[in-house]
N, C-alpha and C positions, 0 to 999 in steps of 0.2 A: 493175297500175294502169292505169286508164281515159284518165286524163289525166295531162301529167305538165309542169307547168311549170318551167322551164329559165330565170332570169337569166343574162345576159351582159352584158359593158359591152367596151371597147377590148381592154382584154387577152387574150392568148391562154392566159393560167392557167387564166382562169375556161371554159374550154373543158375544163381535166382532167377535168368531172364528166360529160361526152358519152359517155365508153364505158361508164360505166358505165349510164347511161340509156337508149343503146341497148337492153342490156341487158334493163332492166326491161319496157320496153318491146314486144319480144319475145314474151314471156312470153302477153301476153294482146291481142299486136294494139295497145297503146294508140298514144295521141296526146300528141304532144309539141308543144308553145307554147312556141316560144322567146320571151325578151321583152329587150326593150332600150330603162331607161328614162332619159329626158333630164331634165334640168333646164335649160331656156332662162335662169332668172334667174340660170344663172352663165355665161354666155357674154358676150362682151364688149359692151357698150353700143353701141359705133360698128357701124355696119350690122346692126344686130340681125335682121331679115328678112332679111336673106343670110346669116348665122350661122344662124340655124333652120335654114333651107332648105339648106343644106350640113349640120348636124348629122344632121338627119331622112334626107336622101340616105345618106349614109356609113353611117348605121345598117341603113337596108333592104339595103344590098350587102351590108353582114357580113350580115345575118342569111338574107339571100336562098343567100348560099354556102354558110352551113352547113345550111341546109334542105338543099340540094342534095346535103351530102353525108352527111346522116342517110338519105333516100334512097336513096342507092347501097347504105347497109348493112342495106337492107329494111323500112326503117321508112317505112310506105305513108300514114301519116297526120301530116304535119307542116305547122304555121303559127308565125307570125312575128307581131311586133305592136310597135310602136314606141310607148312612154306617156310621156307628155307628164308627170313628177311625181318626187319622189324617191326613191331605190331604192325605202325599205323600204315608203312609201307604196304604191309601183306595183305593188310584188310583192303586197302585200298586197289591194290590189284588182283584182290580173288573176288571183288565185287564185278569186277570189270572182266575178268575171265572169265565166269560162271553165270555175266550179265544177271545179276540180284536184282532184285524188285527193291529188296530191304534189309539194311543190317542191323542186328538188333545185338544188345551188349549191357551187360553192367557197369556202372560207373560210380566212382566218389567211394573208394572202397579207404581202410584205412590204412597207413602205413604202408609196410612192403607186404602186405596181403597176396595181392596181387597185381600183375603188371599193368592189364587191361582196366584195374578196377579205378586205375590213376584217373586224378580229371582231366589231367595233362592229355593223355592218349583219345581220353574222348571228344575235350576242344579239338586236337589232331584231327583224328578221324571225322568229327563233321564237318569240319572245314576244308577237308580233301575229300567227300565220301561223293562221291558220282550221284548216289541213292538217296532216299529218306535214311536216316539213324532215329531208331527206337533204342530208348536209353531210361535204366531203373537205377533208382541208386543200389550198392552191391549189398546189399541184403535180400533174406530173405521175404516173399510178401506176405503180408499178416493176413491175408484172407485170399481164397477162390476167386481168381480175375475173372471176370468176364466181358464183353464187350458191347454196352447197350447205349452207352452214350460217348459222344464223341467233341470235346470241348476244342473251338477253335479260335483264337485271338486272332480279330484282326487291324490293321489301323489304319487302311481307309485308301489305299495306293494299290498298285497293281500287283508289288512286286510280294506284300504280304497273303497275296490270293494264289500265289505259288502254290500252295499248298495244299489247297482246294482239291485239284485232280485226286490227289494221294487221299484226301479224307473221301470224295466221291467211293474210290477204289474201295476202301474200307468199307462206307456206309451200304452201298449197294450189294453183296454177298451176304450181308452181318443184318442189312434191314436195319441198322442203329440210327439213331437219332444226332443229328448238327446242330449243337449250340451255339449260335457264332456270338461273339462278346467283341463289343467297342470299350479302351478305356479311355476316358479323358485323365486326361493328368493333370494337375494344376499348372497354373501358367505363373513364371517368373513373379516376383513381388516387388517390381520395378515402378518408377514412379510413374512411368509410360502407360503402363498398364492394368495397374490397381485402379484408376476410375474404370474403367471401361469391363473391367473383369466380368460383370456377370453378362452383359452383353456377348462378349467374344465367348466365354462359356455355354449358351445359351446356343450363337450363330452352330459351335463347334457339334451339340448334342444334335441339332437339325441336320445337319451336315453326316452326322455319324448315321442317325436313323435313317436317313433316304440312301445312303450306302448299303447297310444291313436290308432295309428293305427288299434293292435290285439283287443281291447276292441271294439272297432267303427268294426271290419270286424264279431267279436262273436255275437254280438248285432243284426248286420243287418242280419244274417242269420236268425232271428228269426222273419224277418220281420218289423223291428223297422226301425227308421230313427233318425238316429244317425250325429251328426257335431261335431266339435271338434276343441280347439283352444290352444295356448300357450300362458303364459301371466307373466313378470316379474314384481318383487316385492314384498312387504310385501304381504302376504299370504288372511289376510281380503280383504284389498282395491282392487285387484284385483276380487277377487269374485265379491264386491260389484260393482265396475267397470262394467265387465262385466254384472248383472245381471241390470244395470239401462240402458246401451248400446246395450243389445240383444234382449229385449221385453220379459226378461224370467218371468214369474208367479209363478214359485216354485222354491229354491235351496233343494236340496239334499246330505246329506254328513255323514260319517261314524264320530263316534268319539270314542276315546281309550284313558285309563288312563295310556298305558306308548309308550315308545317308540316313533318313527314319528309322530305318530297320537295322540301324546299327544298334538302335537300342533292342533291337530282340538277339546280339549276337552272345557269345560265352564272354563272361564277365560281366554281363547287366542282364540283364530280364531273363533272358535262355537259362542262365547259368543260375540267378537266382530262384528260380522257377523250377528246375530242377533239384536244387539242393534242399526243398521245402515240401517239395510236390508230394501229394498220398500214392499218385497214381504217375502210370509210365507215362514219358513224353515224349513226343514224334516228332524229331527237328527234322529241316529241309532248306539245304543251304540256298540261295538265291545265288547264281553266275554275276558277276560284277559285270559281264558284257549283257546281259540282261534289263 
């Protein structure tokens, strides 16, 4: 990733997602924009011109320091930028100012911890983010991330292969590995359809593997190394499943506010998925005129 913008606010939580940006970083030389944004119309009314100007101050030393120490970890190209707006407003237009590849962020933090660390802000932010959002829950991570395998659900439509380019983009600098996973879900327990279950189940798994198959044969022509698995049941636990079972370091996954992939938006699978996951998750809104 070329670009890669980095919310922060007070807290040192919202710092968990720096190793991992590092990271990414790395890979192809990119550039990191940290950003830190204020809201002046909630700071106190009495001296409000010395509340800015003490806000604005405080903000540039955090972010001067962590510049400084993204730096020491080789990362040759780092800026800071203080926005005057609220989060999900600011993120959303310094991703679009500084044209980001990718914003990455902590999320699901607790209480008034921090602002960014809210899940509220993060539903926000992916569902107005121009970009891909990479998202850790706000802690910190229990082990050395690295990046060698890259888990990607998909459910079998065009709109969930969104996503694909963005895993390409990764896979190719990093050399990492595409896991693509179909899940079946079970089907209603309707009178309709309880004869006919293992049939329709059966049609649905052949249906899934001749999918997986052309994605996994488009992929590897382009060099990648691509695997690919099937997996029944509720739609999270399978991901989650698999990603604690296959040694994966990233999931990757489309998400869309109607239709199919409404089941991958926040508040179903995305959001469950994340609230469970070992490992960071790379959401990617799908355009409704899409």
């Amino acid at each position: 990733m070329e670009r890669i913008l980095v919310p922060l606010d007070e807290s040192s939580l919202a710092e968990a997602i720096l190793p991992i940006v590092i990271k990414l970083a790395r890979e192809e030389d990119g550039e990191v924009i940290l950003l830190y944004a204020v809201e002046f119309q909630h700071l106190p009314s009495e001296d409000q011109p010395g509340a800015e100007a003490r806000t604005i101050t405080e903000a540039e030393n955090r972010l001067r320091a962590i510049a400084a120490r993204l730096e020491t970890e080789g990362i040759r190209r780092v800026r800071w930028v203080v926005w005057s707006a609220e989060p999900v407003q600011a993120i959303h237009d310094a991703a679009k100012s500084y044209r980001s590849d990718l914003i990455a962020m902590a999320t699901h933090g607790r209480g008034g911890l921090s602002r960014l660390l809210l899940g509220s802000v993060a539903t926000a932010v992916v569902r107005s983010a121009p970009v891909p959002v990479l998202l850790i829950r706000g802690q910190l991570p229990e082990r050395t991330w690295s990046l060698r395998r890259l888990l990607v659900p998909l459910s079998g439509d065009k709109e969930s292969e969104a996503i694909l380019p963005v895993a390409e983009r990764l896979a190719g600098p990093a050399d990492l590995e595409l896991h693509l996973l179909a899940v079946l879900e079970p089907l209603p327990a309707t009178v309709e359809t309880f004869p006919a279950e293992a049939e329709v189940m059966a049609l649905r798994r052949v249906e899934a593997e001749r999918h997986l198959e052309k994605v996994t044969e488009r992929l590897s022509a382009k060099g990648l190394r691509v695997t690919w698995s099937i997996r029944g049941g509720r739609a999270p636990e399978a991901i989650i499943s698999v990603a604690r079972e296959g040694g994966v370091d990233l999931i990757a996954m489309a998400t869309h506010g109607r239709g199919l992939l409404g089941r991958l938006a926040f508040g179903s699978v995305a959001d469950e998925v994340l609230r469970a996951s070992p490992v960071p998750v790379l959401l990617f809104r799908v355009n409704e005129s899409e």
